[in-house]
C-alpha positions in Angstrom: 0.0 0.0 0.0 1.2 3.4 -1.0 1.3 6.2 2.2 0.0 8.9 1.7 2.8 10.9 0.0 2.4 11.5 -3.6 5.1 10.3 -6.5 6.6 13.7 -6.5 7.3 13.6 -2.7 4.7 16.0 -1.9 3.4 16.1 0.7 6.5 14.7 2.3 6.7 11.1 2.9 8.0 10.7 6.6 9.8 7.5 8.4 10.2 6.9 11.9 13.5 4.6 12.1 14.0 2.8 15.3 17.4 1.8 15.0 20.9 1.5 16.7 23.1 4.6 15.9 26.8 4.1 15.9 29.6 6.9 15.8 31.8 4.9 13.4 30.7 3.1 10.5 27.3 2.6 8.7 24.9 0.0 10.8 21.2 0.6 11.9 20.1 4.0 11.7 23.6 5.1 10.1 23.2 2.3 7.4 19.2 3.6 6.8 19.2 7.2 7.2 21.5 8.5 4.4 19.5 6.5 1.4 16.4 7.2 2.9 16.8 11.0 2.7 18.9 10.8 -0.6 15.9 8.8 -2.3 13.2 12.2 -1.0 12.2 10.8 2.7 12.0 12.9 5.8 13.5 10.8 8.0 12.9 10.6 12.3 15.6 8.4 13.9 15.1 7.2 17.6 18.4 5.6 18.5 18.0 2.5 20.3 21.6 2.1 20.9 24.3 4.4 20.8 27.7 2.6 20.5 31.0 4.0 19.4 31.0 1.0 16.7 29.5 -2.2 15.8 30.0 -5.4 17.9 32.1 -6.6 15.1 35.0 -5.4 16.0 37.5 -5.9 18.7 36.0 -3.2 21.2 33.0 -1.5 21.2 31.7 1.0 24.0 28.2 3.0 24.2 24.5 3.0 25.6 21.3 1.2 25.4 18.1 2.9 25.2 15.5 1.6 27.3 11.6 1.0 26.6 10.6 3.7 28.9 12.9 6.4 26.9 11.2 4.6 24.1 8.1 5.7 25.2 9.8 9.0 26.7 10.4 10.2 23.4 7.4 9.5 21.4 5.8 10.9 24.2 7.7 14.1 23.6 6.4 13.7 19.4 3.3 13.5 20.6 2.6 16.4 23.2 3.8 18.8 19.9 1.4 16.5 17.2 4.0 15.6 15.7 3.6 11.9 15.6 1.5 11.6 12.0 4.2 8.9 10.1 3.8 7.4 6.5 6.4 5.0 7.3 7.9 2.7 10.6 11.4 1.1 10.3 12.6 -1.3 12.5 15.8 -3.2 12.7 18.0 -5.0 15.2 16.8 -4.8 19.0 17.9 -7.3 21.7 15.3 -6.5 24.3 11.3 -8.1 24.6 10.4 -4.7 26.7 11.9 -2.5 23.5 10.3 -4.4 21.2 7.1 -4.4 22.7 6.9 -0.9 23.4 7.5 -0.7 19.5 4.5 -2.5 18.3 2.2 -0.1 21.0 3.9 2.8 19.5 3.6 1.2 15.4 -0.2 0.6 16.4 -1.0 3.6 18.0 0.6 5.3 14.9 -1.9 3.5 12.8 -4.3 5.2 14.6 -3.3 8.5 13.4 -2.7 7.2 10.4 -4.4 4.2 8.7 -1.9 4.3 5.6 0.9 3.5 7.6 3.4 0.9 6.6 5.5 -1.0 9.2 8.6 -2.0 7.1 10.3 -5.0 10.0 13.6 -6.9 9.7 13.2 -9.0 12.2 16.5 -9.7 12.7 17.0 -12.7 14.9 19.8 -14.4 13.4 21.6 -16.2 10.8 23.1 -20.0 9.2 26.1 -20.4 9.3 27.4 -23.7 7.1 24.3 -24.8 6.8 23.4 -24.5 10.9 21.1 -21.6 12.0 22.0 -20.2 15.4 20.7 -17.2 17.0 22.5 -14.1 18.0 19.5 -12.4 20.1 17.9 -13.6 23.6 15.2 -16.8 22.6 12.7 -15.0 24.1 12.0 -12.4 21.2 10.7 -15.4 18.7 7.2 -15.1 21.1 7.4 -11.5 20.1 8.2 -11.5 16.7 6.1 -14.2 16.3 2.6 -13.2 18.1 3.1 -9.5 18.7 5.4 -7.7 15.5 5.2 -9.7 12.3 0.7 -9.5 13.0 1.2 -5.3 12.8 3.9 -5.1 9.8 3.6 -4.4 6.6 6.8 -5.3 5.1 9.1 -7.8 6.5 12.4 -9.0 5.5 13.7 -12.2 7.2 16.5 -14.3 5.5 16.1 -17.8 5.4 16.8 -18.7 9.3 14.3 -16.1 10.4 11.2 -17.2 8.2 11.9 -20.5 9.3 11.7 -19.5 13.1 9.1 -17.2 12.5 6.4 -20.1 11.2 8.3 -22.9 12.9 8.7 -24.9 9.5 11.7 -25.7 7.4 12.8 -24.7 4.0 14.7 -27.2 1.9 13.3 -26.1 -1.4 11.9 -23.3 -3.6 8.3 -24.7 -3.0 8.7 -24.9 0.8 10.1 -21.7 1.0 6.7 -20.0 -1.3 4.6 -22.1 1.2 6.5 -20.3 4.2 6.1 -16.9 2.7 2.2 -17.6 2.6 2.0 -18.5 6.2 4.0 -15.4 6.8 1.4 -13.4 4.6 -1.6 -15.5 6.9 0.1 -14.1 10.3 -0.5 -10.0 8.9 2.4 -8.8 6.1 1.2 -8.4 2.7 5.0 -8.0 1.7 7.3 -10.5 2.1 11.3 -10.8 1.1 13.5 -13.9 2.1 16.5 -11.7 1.8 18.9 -14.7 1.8 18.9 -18.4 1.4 20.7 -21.6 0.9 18.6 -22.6 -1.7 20.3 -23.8 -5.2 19.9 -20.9 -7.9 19.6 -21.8 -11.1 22.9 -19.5 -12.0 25.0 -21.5 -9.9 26.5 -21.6 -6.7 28.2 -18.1 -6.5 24.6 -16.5 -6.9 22.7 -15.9 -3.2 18.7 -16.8 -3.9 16.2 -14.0 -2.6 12.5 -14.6 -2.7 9.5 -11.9 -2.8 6.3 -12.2 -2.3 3.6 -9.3 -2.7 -0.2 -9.7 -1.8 -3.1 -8.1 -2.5 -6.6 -8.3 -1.8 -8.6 -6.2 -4.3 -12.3 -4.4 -3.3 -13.9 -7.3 -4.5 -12.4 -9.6 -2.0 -10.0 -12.1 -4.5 -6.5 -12.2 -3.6 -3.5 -11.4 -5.9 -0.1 -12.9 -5.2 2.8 -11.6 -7.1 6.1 -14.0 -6.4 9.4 -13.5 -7.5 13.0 -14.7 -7.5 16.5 -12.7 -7.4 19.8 -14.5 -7.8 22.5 -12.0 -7.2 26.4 -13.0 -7.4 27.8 -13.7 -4.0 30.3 -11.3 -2.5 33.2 -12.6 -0.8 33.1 -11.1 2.5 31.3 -10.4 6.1 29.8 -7.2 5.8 27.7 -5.6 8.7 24.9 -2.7 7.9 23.9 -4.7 4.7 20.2 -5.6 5.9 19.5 -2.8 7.3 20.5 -0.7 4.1 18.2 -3.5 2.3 15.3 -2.6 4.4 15.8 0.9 4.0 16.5 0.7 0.3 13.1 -1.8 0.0 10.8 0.7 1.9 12.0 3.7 -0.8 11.1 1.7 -3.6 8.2 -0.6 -2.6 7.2 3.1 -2.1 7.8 4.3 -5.1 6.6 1.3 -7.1 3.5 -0.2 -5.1 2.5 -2.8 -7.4 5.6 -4.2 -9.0 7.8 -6.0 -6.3 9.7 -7.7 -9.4 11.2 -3.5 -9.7 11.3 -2.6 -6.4 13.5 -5.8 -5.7 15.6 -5.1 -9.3 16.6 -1.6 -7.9 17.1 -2.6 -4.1 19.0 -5.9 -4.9 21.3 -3.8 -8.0 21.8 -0.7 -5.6 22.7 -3.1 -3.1 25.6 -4.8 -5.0 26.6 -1.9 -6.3 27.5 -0.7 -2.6 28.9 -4.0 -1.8 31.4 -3.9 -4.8 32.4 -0.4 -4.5 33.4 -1.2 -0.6 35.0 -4.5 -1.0 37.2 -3.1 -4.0 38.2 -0.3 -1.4 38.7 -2.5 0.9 41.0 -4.5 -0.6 42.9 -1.8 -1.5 43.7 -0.6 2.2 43.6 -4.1 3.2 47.4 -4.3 1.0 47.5 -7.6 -1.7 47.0 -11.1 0.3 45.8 -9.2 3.6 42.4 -9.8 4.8 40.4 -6.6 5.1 39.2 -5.4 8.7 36.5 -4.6 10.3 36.9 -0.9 9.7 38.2 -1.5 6.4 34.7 -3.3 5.5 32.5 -0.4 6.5 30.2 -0.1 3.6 30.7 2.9 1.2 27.9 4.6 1.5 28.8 8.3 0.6 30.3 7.3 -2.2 27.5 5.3 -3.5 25.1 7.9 -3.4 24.7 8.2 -7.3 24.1 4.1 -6.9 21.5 4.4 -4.5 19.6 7.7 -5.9 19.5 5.7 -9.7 20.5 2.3 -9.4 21.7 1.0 -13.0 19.9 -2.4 -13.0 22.3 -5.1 -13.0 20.5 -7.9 -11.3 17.3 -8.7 -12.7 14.3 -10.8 -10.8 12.1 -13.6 -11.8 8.5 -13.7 -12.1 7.7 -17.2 -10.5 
C-alpha cells in the first residue's frame, strides 16, 4: 500500500526509524538514514543504541536505550502532534520490553494514520554452514512471532528467520513460497526472504532472494505476485547490509506499489553496487594477500550515493 505521499514527494513522505546509531561506520540508523533522505524521505531516527561501533569489532563501548525512553520520546512527538508517520522502520533490537513498546507505538501510529506501513527486519539471526543459530535472547521469537510480524507491513527475514518465524523448514523453492504464505496469513502483505541456501539456477556463487507481494482487491480475491533474485555472491562479512536492504526496499516498494519484481531489481542492484564499491576499497587498504578489517569493511555509502539515488539495474528478478 502506498502512504499517503504522492510520486513527487509531496506532501512529504515521513519515516520513523527505530534503529541502533553508531559513531563509526554505517549499521542501523547510520546504514538507513542516508539512502532514505537521498531517495526524497524525511526521516525521524530514535536511537535505540548508541555505541562508538559495531559489535564486530575488537571493542566496542556505548549505551542502550530503554523501553521507557522509548516511550519518553514518542511521548515528547506526541505532546507537539508531531507523531502523524507514512512510514515505521525497525531493525535490530535485543530487548522483549523494547520491542514491545514498539508495536504499542507502530499501532497507535496507525491510529493516526491508517496508511501507515510498518517495514520489519526481524533480525533474529543467521546460518552459518548450513546450521542456523541465534545471535538475540530466545525470548523475542514469542514477540516477533505473536506480537510484531501481526502489525507489519513489510518484513524482510532471510532464510533462518522465516523458518523461526512459522516454525517450518525450507529445503526447497516450493517450501520456501509455502513459508512466505503463512507469513502473509500471520499480517504482512509484503514479504522478502532476503537470503537463502537454496540452489539458484545460475550456480553456486549466486545468493537466492524470494519476494512475495499480496493483494486483496475491493472485491475480496487475492492477488499474489512472487518472485526470485539471484545476485552474485560477495566474498566477504559485511555488517549494515540488511539494514541498508530494508531501508532501500521501503523507498522503492514506495515508489513502485505494485511491481515487487522493480522494487526488488533496484534494491538488490543498488545493493551490490554498494557492496562492490566497498569491497574493491577495501581490498585496496587491506594491502595484496591481507584480509580486510572490520573498519576496512565499512560499507561505502557516501560514495554510493549516485548508486542508491539511480540504481543502474544489474541484477534482474524472476516472475515465478
Amino acid at each position: 500500500r502506498a502512504g499517503a505521499c504522492g510520486a513527487a514527494m509531496e506532501p512529504e513522505c515521513r519515516v520513523l526509524s527505530i534503529q541502533s546509531h553508531v559513531v563509526r561506520g554505517y549499521v542501523g540508523n547510520k546504514a538507513a538514514t542516508f539512502p532514505l533522505q537521498v531517495l526524497g524521505f524525511e526521516v525521524d531516527t530514535v536511537n535505540s543504541v548508541q555505541f562508538s561501533n559495531h559489535t564486530g569489532y575488537a571493542h566496542w563501548k556505548g549505551q542502550v536505550l530503554n523501553s521507557d525512553e522509548l516511550h519518553e520520546l514518542y511521548e515528547g512527538l506526541k505532546l507537539n502532534k508531531v507523531n502523524r508517520y507514512d512510514y515505521v522502520l525497525t531493525g535490530y533490537t535485543r530487548d522483549t520490553s523494547f520491542l514491545a513498546m514498539v508495536v504499542d507505538i507502530v499501532q497507535e501510529l496507525k491510529q493516526q494514520n491508517s496508511n501507515l506501513v510498518y517495514v520489519c527486519d526481524p533480525v533474529m539471526g543467521d546460518k552459518w554452514n548450513g546450521e542456523g543459530s541465534m545471535y538475540v535472547p530466545e525470548d523475542l521469537l514469542p514477540v516477533y512471532r505473536d506480537k510484531v510480524v501481526p502489525v507489519a507491513d513489510i518484513i524482510t527475514p532471510n532464510q533462518f528467520e522465516a523458518e523461526l518465524l512459522t516454525g517450518r523448514k525450507i529445503y526447497t523453492e516450493k517450501d520456501a513460497l509455502e513459508v512466505m504464505d503463512m507469513l502473509h496469513a500471520m499480517g504482512p502483505e509484503t514479504v522478502v526472504i532476503t537470503s537463502s541456501d537454496l540452489q539458484a539456477p545460475l550456480g553456486n556463487d549466486y545468493l537466492i532472494a524470494l519476494g512475495s507481494h499480496r493483494k486483496t482487491k475491493a472485491d475480496g480475491t487475492r492477488i499474489t505476485q512472487r518472485i526470485r533474485v539471484e545476485s552474485p555472491k560477495v566474498d566477504a562479512v559485511f555488517v549494515g547490509t540488511g539494514d541498508l536492504f530494508a531501508a532501500m526496499l521501503l523507498a522503492w516498494t514506495h515508489k513502485h506499489p505494485n511491481n515487487l519484481k522493480v522494487a526488488c531489481e533496484k534494491t538488490v542492484s543498488a545493493m551490490q553496487h554498494v557492496l562492490q564499491r566497498t569491497i574493491k576499497s577495501a581490498k585496496v587498504q587491506a594491502g595484496e594477500g591481507n584480509k580486510p578489517n572490520s573498519a576496512q569493511l565499512e560499507l561505502r555509502m557516501v560514495q554510493s550515493k549516485k548508486d542508491i539515488e539511480n540504481p543502474e539495474i544489474i541484477v534482474k528478478a524472476t516472475v515465478l
